[in-house]
C-alpha positions in Angstrom: -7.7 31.2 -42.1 -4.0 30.3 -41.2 -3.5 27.4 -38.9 -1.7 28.9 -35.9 2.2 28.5 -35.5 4.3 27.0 -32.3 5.6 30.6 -31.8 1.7 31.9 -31.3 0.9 29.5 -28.4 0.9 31.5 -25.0 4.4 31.2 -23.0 4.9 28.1 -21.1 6.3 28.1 -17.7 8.5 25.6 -16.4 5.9 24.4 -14.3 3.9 23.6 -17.7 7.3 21.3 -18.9 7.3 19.7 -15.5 3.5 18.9 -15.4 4.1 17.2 -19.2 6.9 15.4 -18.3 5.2 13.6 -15.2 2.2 12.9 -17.7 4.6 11.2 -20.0 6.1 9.4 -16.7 3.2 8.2 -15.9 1.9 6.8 -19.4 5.4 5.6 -20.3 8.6 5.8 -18.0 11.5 7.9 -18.0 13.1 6.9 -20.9 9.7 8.5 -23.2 10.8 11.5 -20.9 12.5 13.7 -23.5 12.8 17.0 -24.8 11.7 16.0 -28.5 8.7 14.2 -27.4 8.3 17.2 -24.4 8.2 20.2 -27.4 6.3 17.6 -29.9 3.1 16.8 -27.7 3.2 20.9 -26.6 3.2 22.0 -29.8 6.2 24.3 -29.4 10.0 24.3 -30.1 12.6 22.8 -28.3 14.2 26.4 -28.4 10.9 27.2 -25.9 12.3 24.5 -23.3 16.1 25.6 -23.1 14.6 28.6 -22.1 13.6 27.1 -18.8 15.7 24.5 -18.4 19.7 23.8 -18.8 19.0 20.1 -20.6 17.2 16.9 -19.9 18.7 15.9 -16.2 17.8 20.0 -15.2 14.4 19.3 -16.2 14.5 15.8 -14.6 15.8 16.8 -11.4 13.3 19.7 -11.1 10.4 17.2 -11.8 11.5 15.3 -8.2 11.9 18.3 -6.7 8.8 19.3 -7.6 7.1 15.9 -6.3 8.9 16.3 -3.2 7.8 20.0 -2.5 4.3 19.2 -3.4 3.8 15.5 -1.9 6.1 15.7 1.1 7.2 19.3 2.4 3.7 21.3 1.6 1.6 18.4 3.2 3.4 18.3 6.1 3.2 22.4 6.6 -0.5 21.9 5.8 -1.0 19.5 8.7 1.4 21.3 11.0 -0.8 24.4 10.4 -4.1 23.0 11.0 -3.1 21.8 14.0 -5.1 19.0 14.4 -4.4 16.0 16.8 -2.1 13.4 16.4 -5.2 10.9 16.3 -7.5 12.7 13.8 -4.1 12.7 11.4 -3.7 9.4 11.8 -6.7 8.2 11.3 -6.8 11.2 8.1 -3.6 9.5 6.8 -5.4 6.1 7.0 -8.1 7.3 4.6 -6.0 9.2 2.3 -5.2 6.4 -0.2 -9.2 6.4 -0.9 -9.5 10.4 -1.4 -11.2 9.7 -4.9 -9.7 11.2 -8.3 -7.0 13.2 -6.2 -5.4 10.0 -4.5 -5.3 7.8 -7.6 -3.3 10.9 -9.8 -0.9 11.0 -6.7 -0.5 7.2 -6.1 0.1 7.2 -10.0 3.0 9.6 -10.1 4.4 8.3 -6.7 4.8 4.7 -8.3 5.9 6.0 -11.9 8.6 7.6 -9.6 9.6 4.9 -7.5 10.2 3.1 -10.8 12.6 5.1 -11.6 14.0 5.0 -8.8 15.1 1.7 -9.0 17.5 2.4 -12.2 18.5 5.8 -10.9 20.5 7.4 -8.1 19.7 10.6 -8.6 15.4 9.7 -8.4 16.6 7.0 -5.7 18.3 9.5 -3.5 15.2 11.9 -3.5 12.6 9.1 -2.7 14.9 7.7 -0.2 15.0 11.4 1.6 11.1 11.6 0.7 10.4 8.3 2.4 12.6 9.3 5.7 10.8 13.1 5.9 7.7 10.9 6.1 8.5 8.1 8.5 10.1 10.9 10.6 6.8 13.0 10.7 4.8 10.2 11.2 7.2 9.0 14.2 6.7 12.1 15.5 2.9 12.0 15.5 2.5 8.6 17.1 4.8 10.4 19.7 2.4 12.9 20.4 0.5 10.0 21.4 2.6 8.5 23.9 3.9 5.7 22.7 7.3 4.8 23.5 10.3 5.2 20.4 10.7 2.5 19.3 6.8 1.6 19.4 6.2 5.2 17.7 9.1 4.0 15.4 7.7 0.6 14.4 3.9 2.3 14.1 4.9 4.9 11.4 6.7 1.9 9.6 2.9 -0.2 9.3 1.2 2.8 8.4 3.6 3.7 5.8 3.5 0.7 4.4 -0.2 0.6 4.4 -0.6 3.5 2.7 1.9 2.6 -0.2 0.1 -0.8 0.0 -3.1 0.6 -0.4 -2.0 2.4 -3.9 -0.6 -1.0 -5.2 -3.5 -2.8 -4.3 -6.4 -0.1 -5.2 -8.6 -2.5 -7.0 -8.8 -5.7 -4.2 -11.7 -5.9 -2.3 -15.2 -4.4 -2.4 -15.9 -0.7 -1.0 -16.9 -3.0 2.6 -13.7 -4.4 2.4 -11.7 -1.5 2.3 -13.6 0.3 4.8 -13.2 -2.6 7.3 -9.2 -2.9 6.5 -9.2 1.1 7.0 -10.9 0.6 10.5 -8.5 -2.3 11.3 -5.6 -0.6 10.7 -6.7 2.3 12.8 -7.5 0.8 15.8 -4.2 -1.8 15.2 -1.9 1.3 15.0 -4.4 4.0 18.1 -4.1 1.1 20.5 -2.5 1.9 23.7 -2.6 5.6 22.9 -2.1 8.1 25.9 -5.7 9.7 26.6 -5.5 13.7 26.5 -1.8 13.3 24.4 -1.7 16.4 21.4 
C-alpha cells in the first residue's frame, strides 16, 4: 500500500499552526519557531501555511494574540460571569498555580513567552499589556473588598508576583509546604478585608 502524501493529510487550521508553534516555543525558543521546521514536524508543505498566514511575524504575532485571548481576556470574562466574590477569586487565583497538568502547560507557555519577550518589542509590548489587564483586574477585585487604592494597588502587585513566582519555583518544597505558603499568602493579602464587600 502507498505511504500517504502531505497533500492527503486533513486541512489544517491556523489554530493547528499556532498550537505547533507554541510547542516548538516551548521545547526550543523563538528562533526554532519557523515555517520549515512548522510544515516539516506537520508533515505538510509550506504552500499549506501561506495559506493561513502572510509570513513568519503574521504567524508570530497571531501566536501572542492567541495567548492573550486565551490566558488574559477569556479568563477574566469567565470570572466576571460566574460572579463569584472577590474573596473566593482571590483565594481561587492563589491556588491556580497548583491546578495539576493544566497549570504546568500554562506556566510553560507563559515563561517560553516572557523569554521572548526580553529580545522582542513586538512579544514585550503584548506581555506588558497582558501583565497591566491583569494587575488592573486584580486591583479591581481587592477593591471590591474595601481596601483603599493604593492598598488594592499594592495587593494585586504580591499576588501577581506570587503566582508568577509559584511557576518558577514549582518544584521547592513538599506538597505541606506549598499548601502552608498558599494559606499564608491568602490570609497576608484578605487581611483587613471589608465584611459583606462583593
Amino acid at each position: 500500500m502507498p505511504a500517504k502524501s502531505a497533500s492527503s493529510k486533513p486541512s489544517l487550521t491556523p489554530e493547528d499552526w499556532i498550537r505547533e508553534a507554541r510547542e516548538l516555543l516551548i521545547a526550543h525558543s523563538i528562533d526554532a519557531v519557523r515555517v520549515d521546521v512548522l510544515a516539516k514536524q506537520m508533515e505538510v508543505t509550506r504552500g499549506s501555511f501561506y495559506w493561513h498566514f502572510t509570513d513568519r511575524d503574521d504567524l508570530l504575532k497571531r501566536v501572542l494574540l492567541s495567548w492573550q485571548e486565551e490566558q488574559t481576556e477569556q479568563i477574566i470574562a469567565r470570572y466576571r460571569k460566574q460572579g463569584v466574590t472577590a474573596e473566593a477569586l482571590i483565594r481561587e487565583l492563589v491556588e491556580l498555580p497548583f491546578h495539576g497538568r493544566a497549570a504546568m502547560k500554562g506556566s510553560s507557555v507563559e515563561l517560553a513567552i516572557r523569554a521572548w519577550a526580553r529580545r522582542d518589542e513586538m512579544a514585550r509590548k503584548v506581555v506588558d499589556a497582558v501583565d497591566a489587564k491583569r494587575l488592573t483586574y486584580l486591583e479591581e477585585c481587592f477593591g471590591n473588598l474595601g481596601f483603599p487604592a493604593p492598598d488594592a494597588k499594592a495587593r494585586a502587585f504580591l499576588l501577581y508576583c506570587y503566582m508568577q513566582s509559584e511557576s518558577l519555583f514549582r518544584n521547592q518544597g513538599s506538597a505541606d509546604d506549598k499548601s502552608l505558603r498558599r494559606q499564608f499568602v491568602a490570609q497576608t493579602l484578605l487581611a483587613g478585608a471589608s465584611a459583606g464587600k462583593p
